[in-house]
PDB file with one MODEL, atoms N, CA, C and O in Angstrom:
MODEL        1
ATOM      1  N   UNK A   1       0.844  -1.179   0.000  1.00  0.00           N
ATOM      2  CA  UNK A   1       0.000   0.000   0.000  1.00  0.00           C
ATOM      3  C   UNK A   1       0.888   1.240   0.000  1.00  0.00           C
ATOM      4  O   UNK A   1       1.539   1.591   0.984  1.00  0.00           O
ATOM      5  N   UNK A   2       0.875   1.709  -0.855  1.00  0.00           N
ATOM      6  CA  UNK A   2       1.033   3.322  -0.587  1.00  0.00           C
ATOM      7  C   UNK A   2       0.761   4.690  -0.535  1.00  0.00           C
ATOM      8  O   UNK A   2       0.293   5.316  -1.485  1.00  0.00           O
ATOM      9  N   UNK A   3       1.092   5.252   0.739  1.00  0.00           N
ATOM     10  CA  UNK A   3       0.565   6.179   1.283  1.00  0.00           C
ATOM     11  C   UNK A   3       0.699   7.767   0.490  1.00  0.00           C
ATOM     12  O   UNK A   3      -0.242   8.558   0.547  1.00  0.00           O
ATOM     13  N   UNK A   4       1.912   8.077  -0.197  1.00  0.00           N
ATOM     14  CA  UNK A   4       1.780   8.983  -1.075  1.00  0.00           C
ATOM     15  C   UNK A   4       2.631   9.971  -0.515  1.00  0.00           C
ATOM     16  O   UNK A   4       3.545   9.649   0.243  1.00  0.00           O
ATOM     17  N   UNK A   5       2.374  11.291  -0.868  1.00  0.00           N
ATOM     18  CA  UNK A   5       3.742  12.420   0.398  1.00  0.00           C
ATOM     19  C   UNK A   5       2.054  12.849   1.480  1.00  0.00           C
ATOM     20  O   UNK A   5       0.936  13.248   1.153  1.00  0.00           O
ATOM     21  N   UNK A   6       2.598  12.550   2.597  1.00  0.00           N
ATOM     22  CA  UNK A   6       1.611  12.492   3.642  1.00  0.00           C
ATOM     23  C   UNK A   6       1.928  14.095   4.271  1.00  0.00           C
ATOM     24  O   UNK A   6       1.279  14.462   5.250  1.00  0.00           O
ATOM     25  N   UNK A   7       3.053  15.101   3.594  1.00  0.00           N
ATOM     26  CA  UNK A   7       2.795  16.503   4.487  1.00  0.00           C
ATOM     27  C   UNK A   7       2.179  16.854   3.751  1.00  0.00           C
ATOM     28  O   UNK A   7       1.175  17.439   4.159  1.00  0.00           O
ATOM     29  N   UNK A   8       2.344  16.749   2.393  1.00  0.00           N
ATOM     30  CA  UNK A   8       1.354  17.726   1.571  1.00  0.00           C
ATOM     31  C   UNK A   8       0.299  16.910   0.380  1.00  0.00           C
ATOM     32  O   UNK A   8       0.455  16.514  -0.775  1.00  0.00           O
ATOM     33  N   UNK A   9      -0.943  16.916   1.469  1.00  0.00           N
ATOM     34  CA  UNK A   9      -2.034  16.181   0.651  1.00  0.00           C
ATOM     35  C   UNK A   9      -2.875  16.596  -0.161  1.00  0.00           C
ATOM     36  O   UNK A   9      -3.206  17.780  -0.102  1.00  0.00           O
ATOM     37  N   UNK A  10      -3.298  15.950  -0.885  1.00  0.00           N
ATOM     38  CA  UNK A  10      -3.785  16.151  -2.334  1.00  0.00           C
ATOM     39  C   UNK A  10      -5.243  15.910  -2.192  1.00  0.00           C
ATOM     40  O   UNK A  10      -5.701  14.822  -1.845  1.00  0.00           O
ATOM     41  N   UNK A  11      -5.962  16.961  -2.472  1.00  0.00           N
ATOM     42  CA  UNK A  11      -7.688  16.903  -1.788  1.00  0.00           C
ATOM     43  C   UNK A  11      -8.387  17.127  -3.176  1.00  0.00           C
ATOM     44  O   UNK A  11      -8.085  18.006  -3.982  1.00  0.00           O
ATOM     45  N   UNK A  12      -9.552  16.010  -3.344  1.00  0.00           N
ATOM     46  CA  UNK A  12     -10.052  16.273  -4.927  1.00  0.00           C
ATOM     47  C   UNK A  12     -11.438  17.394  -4.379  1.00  0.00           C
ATOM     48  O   UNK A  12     -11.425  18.125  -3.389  1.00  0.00           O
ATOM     49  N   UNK A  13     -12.507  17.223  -5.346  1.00  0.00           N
ATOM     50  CA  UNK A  13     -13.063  18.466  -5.944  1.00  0.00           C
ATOM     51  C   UNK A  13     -14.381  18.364  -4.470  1.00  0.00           C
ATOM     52  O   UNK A  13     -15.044  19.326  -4.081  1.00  0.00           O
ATOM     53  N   UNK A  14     -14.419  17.571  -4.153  1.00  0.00           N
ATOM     54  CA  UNK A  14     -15.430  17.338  -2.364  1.00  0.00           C
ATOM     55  C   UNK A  14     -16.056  15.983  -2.906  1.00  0.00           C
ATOM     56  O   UNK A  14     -15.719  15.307  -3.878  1.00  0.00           O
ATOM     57  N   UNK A  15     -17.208  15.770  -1.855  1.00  0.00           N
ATOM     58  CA  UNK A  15     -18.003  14.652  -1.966  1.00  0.00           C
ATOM     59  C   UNK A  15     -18.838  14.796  -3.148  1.00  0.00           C
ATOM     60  O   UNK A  15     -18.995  15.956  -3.530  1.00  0.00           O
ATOM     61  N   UNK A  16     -19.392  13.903  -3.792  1.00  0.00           N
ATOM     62  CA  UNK A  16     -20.366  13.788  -5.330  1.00  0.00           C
ATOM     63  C   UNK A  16     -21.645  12.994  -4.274  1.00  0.00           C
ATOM     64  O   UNK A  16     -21.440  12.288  -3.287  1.00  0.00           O
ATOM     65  N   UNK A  17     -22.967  13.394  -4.877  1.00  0.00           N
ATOM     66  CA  UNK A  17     -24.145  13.181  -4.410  1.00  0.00           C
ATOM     67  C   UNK A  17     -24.014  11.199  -4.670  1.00  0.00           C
ATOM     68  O   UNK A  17     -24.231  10.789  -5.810  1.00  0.00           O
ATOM     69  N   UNK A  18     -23.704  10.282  -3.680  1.00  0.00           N
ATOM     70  CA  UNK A  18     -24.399   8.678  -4.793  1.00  0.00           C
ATOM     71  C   UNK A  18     -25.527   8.512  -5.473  1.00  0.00           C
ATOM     72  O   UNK A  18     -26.570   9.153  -5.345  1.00  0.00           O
ATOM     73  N   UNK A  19     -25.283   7.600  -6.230  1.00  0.00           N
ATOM     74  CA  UNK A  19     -26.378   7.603  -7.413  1.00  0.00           C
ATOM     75  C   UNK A  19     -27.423   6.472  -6.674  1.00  0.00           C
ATOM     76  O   UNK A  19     -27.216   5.318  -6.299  1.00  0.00           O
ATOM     77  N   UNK A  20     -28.479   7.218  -6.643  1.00  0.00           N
ATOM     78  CA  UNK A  20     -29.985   6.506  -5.488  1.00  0.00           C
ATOM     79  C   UNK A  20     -31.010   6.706  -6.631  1.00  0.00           C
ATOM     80  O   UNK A  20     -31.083   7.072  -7.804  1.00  0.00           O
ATOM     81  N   UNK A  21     -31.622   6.334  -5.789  1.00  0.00           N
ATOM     82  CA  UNK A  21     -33.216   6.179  -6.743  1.00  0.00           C
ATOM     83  C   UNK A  21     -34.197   7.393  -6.052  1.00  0.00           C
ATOM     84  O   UNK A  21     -35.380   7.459  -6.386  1.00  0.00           O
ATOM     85  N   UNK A  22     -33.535   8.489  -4.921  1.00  0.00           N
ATOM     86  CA  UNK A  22     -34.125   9.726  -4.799  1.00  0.00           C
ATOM     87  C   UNK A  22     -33.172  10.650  -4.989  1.00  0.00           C
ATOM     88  O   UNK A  22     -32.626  11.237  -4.054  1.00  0.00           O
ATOM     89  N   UNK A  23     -32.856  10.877  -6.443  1.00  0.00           N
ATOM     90  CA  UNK A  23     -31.917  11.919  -6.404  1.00  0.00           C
ATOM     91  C   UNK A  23     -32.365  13.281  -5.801  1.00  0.00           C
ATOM     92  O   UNK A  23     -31.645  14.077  -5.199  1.00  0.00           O
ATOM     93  N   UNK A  24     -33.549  13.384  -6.047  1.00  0.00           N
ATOM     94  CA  UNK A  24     -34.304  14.822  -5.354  1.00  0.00           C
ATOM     95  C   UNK A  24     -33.869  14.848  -4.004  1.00  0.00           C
ATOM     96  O   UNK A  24     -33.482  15.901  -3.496  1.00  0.00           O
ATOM     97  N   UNK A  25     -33.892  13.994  -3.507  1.00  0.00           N
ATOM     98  CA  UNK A  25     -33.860  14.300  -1.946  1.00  0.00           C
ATOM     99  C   UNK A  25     -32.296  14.371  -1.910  1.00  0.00           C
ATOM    100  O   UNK A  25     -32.011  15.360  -1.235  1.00  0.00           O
ATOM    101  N   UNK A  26     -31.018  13.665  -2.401  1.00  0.00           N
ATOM    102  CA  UNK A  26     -30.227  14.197  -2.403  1.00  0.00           C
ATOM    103  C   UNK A  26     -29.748  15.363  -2.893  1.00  0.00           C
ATOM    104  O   UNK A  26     -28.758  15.733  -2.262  1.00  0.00           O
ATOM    105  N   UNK A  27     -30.057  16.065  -3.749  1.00  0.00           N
ATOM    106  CA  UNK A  27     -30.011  17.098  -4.339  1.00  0.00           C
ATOM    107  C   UNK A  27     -30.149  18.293  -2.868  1.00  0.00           C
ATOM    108  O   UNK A  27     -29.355  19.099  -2.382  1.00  0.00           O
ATOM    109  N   UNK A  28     -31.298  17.967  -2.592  1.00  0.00           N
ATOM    110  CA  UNK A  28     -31.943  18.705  -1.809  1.00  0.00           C
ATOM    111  C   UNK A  28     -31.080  19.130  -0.075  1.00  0.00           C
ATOM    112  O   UNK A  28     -30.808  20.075   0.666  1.00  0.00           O
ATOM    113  N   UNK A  29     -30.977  17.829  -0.193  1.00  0.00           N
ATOM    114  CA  UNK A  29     -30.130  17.397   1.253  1.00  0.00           C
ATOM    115  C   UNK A  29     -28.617  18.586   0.660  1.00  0.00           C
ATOM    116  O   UNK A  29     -28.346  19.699   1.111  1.00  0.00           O
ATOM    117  N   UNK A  30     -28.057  17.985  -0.205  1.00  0.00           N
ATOM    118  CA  UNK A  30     -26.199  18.732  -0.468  1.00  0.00           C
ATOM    119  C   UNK A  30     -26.780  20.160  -0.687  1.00  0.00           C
ATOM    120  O   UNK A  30     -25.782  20.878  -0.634  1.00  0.00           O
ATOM    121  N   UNK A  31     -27.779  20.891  -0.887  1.00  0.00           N
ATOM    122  CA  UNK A  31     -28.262  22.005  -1.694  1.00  0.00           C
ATOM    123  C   UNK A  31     -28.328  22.694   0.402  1.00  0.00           C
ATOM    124  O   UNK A  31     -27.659  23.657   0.777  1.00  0.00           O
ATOM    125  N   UNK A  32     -29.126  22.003   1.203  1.00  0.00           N
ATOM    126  CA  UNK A  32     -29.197  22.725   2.550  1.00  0.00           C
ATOM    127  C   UNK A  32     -27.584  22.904   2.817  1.00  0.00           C
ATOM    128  O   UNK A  32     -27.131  24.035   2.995  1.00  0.00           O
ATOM    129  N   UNK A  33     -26.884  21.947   2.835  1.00  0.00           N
ATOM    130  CA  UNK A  33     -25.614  21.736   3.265  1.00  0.00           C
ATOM    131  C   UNK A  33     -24.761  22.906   2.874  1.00  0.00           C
ATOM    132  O   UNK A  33     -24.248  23.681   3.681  1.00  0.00           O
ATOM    133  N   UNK A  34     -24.611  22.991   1.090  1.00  0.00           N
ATOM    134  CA  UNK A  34     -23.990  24.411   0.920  1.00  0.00           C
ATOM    135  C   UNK A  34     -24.760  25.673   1.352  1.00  0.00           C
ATOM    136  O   UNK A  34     -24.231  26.773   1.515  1.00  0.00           O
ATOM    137  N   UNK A  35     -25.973  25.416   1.507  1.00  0.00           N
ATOM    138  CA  UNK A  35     -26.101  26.741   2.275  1.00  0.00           C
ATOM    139  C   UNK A  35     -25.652  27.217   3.671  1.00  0.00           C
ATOM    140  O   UNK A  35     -25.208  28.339   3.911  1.00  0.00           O
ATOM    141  N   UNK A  36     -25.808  26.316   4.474  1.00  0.00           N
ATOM    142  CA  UNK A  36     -25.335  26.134   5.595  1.00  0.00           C
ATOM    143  C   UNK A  36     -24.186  26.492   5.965  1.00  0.00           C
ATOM    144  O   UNK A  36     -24.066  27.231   6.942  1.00  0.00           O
ATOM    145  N   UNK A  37     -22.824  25.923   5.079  1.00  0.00           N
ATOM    146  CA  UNK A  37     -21.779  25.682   5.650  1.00  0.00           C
ATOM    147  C   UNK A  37     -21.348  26.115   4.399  1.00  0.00           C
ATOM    148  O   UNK A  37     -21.087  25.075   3.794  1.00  0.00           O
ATOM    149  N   UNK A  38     -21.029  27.485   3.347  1.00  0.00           N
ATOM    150  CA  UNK A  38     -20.812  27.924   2.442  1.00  0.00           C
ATOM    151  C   UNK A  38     -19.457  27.864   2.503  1.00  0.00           C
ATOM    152  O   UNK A  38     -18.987  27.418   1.456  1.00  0.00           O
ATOM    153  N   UNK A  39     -18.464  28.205   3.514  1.00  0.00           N
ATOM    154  CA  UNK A  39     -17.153  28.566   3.068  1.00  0.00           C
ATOM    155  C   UNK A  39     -16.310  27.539   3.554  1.00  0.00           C
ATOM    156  O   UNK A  39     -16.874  26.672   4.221  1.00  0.00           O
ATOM    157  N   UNK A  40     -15.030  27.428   3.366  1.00  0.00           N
ATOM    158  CA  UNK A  40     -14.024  26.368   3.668  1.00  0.00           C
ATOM    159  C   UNK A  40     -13.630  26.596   4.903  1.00  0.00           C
ATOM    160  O   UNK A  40     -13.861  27.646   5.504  1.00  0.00           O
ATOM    161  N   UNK A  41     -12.980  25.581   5.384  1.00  0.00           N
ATOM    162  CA  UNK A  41     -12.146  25.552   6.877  1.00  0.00           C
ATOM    163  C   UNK A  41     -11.273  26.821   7.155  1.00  0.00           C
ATOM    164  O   UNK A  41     -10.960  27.504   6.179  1.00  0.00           O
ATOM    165  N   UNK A  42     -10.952  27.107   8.107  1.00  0.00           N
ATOM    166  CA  UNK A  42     -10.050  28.681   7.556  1.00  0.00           C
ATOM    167  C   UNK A  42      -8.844  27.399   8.883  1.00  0.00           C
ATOM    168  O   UNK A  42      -9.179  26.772   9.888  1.00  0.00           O
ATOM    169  N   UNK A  43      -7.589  27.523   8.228  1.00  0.00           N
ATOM    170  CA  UNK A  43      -6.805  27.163   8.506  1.00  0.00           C
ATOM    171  C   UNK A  43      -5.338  27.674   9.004  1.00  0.00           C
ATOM    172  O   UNK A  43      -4.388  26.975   9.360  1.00  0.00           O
ATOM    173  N   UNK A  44      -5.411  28.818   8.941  1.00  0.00           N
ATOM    174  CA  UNK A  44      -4.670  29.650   9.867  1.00  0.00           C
ATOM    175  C   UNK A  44      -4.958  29.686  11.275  1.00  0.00           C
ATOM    176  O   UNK A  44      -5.998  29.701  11.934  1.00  0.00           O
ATOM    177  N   UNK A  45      -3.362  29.698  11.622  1.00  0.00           N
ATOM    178  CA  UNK A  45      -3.296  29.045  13.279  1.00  0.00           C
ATOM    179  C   UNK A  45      -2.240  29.850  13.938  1.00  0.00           C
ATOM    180  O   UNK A  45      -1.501  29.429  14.828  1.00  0.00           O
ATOM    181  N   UNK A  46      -2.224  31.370  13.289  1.00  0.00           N
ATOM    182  CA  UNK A  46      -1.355  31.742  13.468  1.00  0.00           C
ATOM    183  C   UNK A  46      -1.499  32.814  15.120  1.00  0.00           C
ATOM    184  O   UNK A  46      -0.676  33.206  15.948  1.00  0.00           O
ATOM    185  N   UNK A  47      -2.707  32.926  14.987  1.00  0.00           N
ATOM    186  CA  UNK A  47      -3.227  33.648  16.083  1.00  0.00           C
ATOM    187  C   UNK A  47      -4.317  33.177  16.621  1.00  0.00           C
ATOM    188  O   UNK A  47      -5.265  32.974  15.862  1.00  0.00           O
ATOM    189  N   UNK A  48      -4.458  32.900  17.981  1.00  0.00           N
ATOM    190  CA  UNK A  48      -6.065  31.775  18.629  1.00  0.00           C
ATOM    191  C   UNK A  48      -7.175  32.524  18.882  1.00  0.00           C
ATOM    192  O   UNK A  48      -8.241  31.938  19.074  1.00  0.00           O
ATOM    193  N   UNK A  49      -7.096  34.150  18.931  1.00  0.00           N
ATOM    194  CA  UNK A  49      -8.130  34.660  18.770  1.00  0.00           C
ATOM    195  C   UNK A  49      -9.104  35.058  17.412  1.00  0.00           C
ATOM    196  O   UNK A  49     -10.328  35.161  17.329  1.00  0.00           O
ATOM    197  N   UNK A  50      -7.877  35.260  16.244  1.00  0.00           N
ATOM    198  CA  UNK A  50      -8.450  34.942  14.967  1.00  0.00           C
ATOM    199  C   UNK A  50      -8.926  34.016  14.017  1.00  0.00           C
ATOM    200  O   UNK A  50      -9.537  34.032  12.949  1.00  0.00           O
ATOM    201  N   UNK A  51      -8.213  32.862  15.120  1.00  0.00           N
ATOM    202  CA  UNK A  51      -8.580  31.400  14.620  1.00  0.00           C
ATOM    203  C   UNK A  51     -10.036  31.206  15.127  1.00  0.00           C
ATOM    204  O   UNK A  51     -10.892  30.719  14.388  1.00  0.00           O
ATOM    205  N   UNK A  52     -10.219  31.476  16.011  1.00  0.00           N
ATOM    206  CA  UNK A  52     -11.805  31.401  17.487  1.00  0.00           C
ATOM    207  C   UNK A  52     -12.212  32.279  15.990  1.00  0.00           C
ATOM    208  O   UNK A  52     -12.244  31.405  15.123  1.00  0.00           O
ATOM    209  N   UNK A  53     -12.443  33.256  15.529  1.00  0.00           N
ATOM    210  CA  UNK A  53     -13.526  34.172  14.908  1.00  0.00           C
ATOM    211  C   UNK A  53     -13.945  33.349  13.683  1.00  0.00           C
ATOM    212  O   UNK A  53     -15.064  32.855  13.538  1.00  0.00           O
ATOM    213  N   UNK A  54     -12.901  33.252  12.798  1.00  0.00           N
ATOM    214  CA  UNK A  54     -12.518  32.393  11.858  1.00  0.00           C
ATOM    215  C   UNK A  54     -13.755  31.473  11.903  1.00  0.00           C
ATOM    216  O   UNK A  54     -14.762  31.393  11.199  1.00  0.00           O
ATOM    217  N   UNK A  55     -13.309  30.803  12.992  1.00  0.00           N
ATOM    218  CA  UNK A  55     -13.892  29.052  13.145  1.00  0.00           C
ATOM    219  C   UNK A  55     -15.707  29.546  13.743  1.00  0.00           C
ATOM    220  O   UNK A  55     -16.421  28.544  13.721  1.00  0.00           O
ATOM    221  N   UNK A  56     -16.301  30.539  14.118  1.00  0.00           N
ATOM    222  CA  UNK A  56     -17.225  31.118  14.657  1.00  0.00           C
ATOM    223  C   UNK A  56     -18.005  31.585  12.927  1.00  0.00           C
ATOM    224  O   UNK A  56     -19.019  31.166  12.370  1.00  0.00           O
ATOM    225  N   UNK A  57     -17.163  32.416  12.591  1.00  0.00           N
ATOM    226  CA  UNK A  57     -17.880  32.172  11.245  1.00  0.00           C
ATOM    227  C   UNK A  57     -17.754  31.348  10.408  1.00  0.00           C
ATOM    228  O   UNK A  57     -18.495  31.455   9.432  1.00  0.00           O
ATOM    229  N   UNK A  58     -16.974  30.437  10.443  1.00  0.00           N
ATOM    230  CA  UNK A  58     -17.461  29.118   9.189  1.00  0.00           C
ATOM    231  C   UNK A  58     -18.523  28.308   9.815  1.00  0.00           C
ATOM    232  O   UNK A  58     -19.085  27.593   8.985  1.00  0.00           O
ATOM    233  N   UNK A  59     -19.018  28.183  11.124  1.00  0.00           N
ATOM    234  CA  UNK A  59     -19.697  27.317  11.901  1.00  0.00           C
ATOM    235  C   UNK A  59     -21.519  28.295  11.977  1.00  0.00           C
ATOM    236  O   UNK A  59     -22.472  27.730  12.514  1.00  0.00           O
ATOM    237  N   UNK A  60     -21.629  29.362  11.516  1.00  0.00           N
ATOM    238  CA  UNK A  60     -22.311  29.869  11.727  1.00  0.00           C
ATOM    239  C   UNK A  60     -23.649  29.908  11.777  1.00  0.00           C
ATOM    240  O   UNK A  60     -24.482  30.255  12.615  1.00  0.00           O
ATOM    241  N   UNK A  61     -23.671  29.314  10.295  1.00  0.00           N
ATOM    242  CA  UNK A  61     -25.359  28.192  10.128  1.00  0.00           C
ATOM    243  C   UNK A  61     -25.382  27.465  10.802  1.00  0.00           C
ATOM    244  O   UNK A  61     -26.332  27.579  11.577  1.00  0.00           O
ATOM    245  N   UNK A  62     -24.659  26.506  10.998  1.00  0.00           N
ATOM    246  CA  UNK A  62     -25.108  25.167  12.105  1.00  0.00           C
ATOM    247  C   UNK A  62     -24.934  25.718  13.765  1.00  0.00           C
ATOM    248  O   UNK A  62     -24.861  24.980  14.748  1.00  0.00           O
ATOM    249  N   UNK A  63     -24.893  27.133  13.761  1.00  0.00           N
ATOM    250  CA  UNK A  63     -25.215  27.710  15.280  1.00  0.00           C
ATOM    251  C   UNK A  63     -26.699  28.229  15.204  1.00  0.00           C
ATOM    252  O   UNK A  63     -27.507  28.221  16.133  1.00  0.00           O
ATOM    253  N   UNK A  64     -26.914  28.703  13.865  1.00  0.00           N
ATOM    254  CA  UNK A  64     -28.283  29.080  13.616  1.00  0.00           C
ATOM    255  C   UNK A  64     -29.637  28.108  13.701  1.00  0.00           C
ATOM    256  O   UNK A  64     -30.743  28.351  14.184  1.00  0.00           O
ATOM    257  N   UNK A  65     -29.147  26.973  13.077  1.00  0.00           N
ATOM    258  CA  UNK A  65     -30.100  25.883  13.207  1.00  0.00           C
ATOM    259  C   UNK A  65     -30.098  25.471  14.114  1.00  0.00           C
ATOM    260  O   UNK A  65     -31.162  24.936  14.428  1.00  0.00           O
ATOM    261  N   UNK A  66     -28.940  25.422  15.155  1.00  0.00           N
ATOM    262  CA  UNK A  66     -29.003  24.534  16.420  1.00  0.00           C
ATOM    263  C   UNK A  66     -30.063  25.841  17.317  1.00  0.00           C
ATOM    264  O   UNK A  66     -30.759  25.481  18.266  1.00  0.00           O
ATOM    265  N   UNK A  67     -30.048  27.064  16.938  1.00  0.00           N
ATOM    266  CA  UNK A  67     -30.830  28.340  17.929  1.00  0.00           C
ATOM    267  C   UNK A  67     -32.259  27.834  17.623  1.00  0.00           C
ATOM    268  O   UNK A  67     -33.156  27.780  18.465  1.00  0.00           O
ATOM    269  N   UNK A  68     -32.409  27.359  15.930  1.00  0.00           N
ATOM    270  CA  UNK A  68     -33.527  27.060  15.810  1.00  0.00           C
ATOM    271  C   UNK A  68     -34.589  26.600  16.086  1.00  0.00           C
ATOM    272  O   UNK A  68     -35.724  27.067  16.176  1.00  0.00           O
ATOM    273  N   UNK A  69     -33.804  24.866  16.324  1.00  0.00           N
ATOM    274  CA  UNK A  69     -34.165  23.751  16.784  1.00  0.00           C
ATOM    275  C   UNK A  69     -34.164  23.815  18.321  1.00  0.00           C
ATOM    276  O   UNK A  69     -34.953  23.029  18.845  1.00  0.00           O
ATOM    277  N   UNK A  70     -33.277  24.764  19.342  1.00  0.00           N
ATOM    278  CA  UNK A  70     -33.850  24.956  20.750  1.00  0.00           C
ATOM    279  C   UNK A  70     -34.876  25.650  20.711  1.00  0.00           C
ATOM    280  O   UNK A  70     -35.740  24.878  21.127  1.00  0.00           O
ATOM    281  N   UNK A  71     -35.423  26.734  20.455  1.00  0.00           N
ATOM    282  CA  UNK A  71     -35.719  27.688  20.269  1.00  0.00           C
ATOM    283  C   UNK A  71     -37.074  26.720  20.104  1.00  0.00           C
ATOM    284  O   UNK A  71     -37.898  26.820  21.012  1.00  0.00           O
ATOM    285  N   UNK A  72     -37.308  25.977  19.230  1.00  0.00           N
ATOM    286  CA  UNK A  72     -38.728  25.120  18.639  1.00  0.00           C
ATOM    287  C   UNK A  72     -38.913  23.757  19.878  1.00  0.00           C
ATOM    288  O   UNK A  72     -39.877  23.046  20.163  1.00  0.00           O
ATOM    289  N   UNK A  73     -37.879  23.806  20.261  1.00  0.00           N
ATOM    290  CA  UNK A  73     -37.894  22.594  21.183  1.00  0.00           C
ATOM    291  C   UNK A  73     -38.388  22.874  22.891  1.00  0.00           C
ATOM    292  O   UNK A  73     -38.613  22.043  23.771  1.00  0.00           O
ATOM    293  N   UNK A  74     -38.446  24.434  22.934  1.00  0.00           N
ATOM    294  CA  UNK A  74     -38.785  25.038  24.155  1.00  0.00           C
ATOM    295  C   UNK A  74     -40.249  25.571  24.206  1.00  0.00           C
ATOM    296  O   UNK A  74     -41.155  25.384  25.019  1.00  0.00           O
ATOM    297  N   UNK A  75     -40.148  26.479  22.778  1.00  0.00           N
ATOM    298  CA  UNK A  75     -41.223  26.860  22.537  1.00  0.00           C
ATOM    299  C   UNK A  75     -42.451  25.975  22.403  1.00  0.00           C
ATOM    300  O   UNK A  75     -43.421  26.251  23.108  1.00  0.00           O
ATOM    301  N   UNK A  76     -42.512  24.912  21.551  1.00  0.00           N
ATOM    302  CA  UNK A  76     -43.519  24.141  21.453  1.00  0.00           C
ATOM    303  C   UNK A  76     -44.014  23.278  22.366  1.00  0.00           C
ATOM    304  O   UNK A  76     -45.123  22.891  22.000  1.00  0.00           O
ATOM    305  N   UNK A  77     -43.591  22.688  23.653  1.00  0.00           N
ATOM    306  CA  UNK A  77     -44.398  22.142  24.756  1.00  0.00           C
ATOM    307  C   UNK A  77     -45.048  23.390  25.817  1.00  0.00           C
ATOM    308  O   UNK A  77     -45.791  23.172  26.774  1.00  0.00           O
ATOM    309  N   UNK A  78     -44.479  24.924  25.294  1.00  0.00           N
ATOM    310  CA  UNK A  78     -45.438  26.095  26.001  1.00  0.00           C
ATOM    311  C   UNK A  78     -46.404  26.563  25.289  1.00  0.00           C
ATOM    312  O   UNK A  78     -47.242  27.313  25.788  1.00  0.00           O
ATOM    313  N   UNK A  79     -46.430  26.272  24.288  1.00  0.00           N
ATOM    314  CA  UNK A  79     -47.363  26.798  23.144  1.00  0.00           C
ATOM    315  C   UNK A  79     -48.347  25.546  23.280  1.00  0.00           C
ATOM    316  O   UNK A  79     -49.525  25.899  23.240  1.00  0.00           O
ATOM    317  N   UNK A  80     -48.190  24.410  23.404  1.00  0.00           N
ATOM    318  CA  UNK A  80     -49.248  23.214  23.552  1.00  0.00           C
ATOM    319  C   UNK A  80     -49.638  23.186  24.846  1.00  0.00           C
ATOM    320  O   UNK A  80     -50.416  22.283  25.156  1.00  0.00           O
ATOM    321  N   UNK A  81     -49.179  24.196  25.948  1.00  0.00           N
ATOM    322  CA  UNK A  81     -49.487  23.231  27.064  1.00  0.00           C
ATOM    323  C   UNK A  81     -50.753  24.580  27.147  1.00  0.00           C
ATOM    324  O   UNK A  81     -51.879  24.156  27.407  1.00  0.00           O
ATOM    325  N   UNK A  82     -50.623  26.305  26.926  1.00  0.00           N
ATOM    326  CA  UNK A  82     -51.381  27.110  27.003  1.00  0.00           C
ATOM    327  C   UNK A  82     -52.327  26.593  25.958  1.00  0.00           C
ATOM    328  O   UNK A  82     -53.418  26.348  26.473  1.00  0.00           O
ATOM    329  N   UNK A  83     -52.296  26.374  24.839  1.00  0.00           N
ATOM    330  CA  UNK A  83     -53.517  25.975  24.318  1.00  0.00           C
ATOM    331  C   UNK A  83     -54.564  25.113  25.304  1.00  0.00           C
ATOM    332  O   UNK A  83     -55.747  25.314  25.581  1.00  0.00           O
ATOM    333  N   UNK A  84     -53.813  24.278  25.631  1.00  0.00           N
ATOM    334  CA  UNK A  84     -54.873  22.771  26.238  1.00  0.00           C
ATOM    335  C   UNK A  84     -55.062  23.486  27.764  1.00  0.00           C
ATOM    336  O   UNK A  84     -56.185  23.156  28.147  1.00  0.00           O
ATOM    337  N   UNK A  85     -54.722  23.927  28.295  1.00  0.00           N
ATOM    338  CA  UNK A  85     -54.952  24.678  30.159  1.00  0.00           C
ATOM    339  C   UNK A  85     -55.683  25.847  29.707  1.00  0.00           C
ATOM    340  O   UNK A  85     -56.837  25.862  30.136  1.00  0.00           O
ATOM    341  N   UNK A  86     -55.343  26.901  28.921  1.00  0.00           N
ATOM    342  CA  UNK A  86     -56.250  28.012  28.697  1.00  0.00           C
ATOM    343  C   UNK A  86     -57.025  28.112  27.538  1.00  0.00           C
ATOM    344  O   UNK A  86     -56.643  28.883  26.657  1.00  0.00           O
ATOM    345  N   UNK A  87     -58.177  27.381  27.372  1.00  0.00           N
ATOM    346  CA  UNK A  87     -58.575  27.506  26.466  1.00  0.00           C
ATOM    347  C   UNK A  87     -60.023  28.754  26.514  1.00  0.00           C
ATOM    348  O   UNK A  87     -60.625  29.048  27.547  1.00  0.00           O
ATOM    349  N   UNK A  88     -60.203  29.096  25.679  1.00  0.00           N
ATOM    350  CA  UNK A  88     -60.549  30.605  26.021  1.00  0.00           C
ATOM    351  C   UNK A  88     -62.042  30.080  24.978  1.00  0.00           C
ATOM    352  O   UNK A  88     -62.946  30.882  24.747  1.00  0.00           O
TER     353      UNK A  88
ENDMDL
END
């Protein structure tokens, strides 16, 4: 087996959708993903507070969705529980 020059690696063009019998939904699925997570790794390490910002904005959507998904996960057993106790 060989491993190749292991300091400086050779990265092809990203992942390709597999070929399924719902391409729509894959489509759909890689289509949220680049929105989400639009830009590349930022890989400068030269400074840990610019690296922290860096890494804060490439992560930024998936802080948004995670606000989302609490946010829906709090809200909705108060929103069901006033419906069913106060019903007017």
């Amino acid at each position: 087996m060989e491993l190749g020059n292991i300091s400086q690696p050779l990265y092809g063009p990203g992942p390709k959708a597999p070929g399924s019998s719902t391409p729509g939904l894959v489509g759909m699925v890689h289509g949220f993903l680049r929105l989400v997570q639009p830009n590349a790794l930022p890989v400068v390490l030269c400074c840990l507070l610019f690296f922290l910002s860096q890494l804060l904005l490439y992560e930024v959507g998936f802080l948004v969705c995670i606000a989302i998904g609490l946010l829906f996960i709090i809200l909705m057993p108060l929103v069901g529980c006033c419906f069913c106790c106060c019903r007017c």
